[in-house]
C-alpha positions, 0 to 999 in steps of 0.5 A: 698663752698657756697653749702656746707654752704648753706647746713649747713645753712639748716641743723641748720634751721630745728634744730631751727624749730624742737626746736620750734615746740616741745616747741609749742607742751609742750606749747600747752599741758600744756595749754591745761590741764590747760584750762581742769582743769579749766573746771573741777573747773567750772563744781565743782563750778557749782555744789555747786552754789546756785543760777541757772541763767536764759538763756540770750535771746541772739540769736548771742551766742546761735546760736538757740532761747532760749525763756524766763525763760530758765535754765539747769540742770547738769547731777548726781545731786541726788536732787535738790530745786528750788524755782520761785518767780512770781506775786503775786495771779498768778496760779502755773508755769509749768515746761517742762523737756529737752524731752518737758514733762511737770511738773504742780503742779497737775500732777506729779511723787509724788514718785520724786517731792514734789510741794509747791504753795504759792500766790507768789512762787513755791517750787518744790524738784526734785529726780534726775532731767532730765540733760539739758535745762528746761524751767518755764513758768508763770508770774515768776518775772522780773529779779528774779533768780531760787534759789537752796535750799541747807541748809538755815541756820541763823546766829544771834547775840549772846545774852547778858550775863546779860537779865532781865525779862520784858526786850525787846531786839533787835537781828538782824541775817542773812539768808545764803544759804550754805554759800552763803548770801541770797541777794533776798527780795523775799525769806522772803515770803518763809521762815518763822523764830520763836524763842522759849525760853525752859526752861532748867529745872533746878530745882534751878530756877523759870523757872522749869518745865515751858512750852516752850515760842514762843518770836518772829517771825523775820521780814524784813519789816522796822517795829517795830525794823527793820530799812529798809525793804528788806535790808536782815537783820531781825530783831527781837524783844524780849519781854521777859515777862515771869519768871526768870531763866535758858532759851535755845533760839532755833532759827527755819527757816522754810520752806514749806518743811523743818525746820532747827534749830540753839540753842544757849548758855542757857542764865540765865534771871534775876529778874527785877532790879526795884521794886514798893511800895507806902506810902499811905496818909490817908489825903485826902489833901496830896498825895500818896509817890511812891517808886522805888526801884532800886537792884544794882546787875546787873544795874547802878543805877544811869543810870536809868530814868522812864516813867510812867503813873497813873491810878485813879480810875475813869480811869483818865490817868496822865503821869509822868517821873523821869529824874534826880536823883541818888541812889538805889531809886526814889519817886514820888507823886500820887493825893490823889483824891478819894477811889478806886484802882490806878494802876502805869506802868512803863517802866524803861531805864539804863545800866547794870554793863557791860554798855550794854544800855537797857530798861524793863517794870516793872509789873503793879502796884495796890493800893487800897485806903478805904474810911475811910482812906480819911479824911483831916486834921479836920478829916472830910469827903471831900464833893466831897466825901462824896457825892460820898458816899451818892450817893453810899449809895442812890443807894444800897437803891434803889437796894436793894428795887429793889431786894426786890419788885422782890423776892416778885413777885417771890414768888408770881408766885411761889405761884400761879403755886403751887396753879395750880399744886393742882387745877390740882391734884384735878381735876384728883382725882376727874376724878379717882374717878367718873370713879371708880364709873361708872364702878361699877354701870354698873357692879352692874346692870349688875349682877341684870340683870343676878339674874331676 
């Protein structure tokens, strides 16, 4: 009995053991095709990355030395762009393939790579590059990372619906690589971003036929409207002083060996909501009235403020501001000072009907004051003046006495090289006429000779 159920015991002990060792060989399946889908993901997502990572110098891992600036390429890559940031003015990097041969910038298959040297990066594009470990070696920069170009885009804020002429607007946008965020501040000694505006030629606006007009460059350098320098965000500032009317902004990144573009929605721009007249005194104590008028179409009139400054004709300089008041228009008072041109700048800041804050410059603005027109109250000439006139007034006497004396000596030398020209006529004629002479006397005696 007891070697009976020992046997049993047996017998239940290798079922048990068969039961686990096949749920052990599923599991083990299973895990086993699930760790090789996720190596199949990686060796995707690797493909798709946008930046190649430098080797780490760690012997441990590796198990052989890996020297500096160490990266691997995977292999069916069509084509590939790297880009290596270095210190700046240093020569061009070289690139040894996994067979040891060596890529210099002046030596190398021109059919499979294209190379640009910049003073702080190369740009190399290679056609179906050697599988397997690469190595860059120059003054690359510290902690920099091989960046791989796959389509460097730019993505930027929609313009606003309402824009004027003499407007400055500030946009801000964005580089992506793929569609992955370019994080280096290297990158922005790569690439090079413009905005142009091109008329839409539609002929019911001013802007017909007119030529494409460059508006900005972005920049990321904490300048003008940018806020920080190489925090990625560009900025850019649009002066948009050209003429009204239907206008496609064409947003352009290029780099050395490519250009992208991104258009937007056409925008329509329009007229300057401010326009500038003036009531001119004729009373030399009593100033000049300047008129802003406001058109209330687009803008708040009641938003807008005005910074200025006048220009007298003897370039004096006064600065001048309208701060508080209200309605479609706004005076202020010019100094009556003397005859001549006066010109007024101004720069206007609001809102729009839509509440969106801005700030424009209006066209200069020019007067002419005469001086018959500068007479005070007695109708008399002011003596600053008048004496301004006398002085104006000695002095055309003392040019036109200059231009005078000199037209005289003018033709006095003119005179004296036509009495020359003569004298030199004469004396020829004269020469002409004794040579004349000459030979016929030896001709006349020479034919007596021959008669004895």
């Amino acid at each position: 009995m007891e070697i009976n159920k020992h046997n049993r015991f047996n017998v239940k002990s290798v079922k048990v053991l068969k039961l686990v060792a096949t749920m052990f060989y599923v599991a083990s399946f299973n895990a086993g095709a699930f760790n090789s889908e996720i190596q199949s993901t990686k060796e995707t997502n690797q493909l798709n990355k946008t930046k190649v990572e430098y080797y780490q110098n760690d012997n441990i891992t590796n198990q052989i030395p890996y020297f500096d600036n160490r990266f691997r390429l995977d292999a069916n890559l069509e084509e590939i762009t790297l880009i290596f940031y270095r210190k700046s003015g240093s020569t061009p990097i070289i690139l040894i393939r996994p067979d040891g041969s060596k890529i210099r910038v002046n030596q190398f298959d021109h059919e499979k790579i294209q190379w640009f040297d910049d003073s702080t990066f190369d740009m190399i594009k290679i056609k179906k590059p050697m599988p397997g470990p690469w190595q860059a070696v120059g003054d690359i920069l510290p902690n920099s990372q091989i960046l791989v170009v796959s389509d460097v885009k730019i993505t930027v804020e929609p313009l606003p619906d309402i824009a004027f002429s003499g407007e400055t607007l500030k946009v801000e946008g964005k580089l992506f690589n793929g569609d992955e965020a370019i994080k280096s501040s290297h990158f922005k000694n790569v690439v090079k971003l413009d905005v142009n505006f091109y008329s839409t030629n539609n002929s019911l606006y001013e802007n017909f036929g007119a030529d494409a007009i460059k508006v900005t460059s972005f920049r990321d350098d904490g300048r003008g409207l940018d806020e920080y320098a190489n925090d990625n965000t560009f900025t850019g500032e649009f002066i948009l002083d050209f003429a009204p009317g239907e206008w496609q902004p064409v947003y352009l990144v290029k780099l050395p060996m490519t250009t992208r573009e991104l258009r937007q929605t056409p925008i329509l721009l329009q007229k300057k909501p401010v326009e500038i007249s003036v009531v001119k005194s004729e009373d030399v104590d009593v100033p000049h009235q300047l008129v802003l008028s406001i058109d209330p179409s687009y803008v708040d009139p009641n938003s807008l403020v005005f910074q200025g400054k006048f220009t007298f004709p003897d370039r004096q300089i006064e600065p001048f501001s309208i701060m508080e008041d209200s309605g479609e228009s706004r005076t202020t008072t010019i100094t009556n000072t003397e005859p001549g041109i006066y010109r007024v700048n101004v720069s206007a800041f609001g809102k729009t009907t839509l509440g969106r804050e801005f700030r424009l410059v209006v066209p200069e603005f020019t007067f002419n004051v005469e001086a018959n027109s500068m007479l005070n109250a007695n109708n008399e000439m002011p003596g600053d003046v008048e004496g301004q006139l006398i002085d104006s007034a000695d002095e055309l006497i003392i040019k036109a006495e200059e231009e005078r004396v000199n037209a005289l000596l003018a033709k006095k030398q003119a005179q004296e090289i036509k009495d020359q020209e003569t004298m030199m006529i004469i004396a020829a004629g004269n020469g002409v006429i004794i040579l004349i002479a000459v030979i016929l006397f030896f001709i006349l005696r020479r034919k007596k000779t021959k008669t004895k």
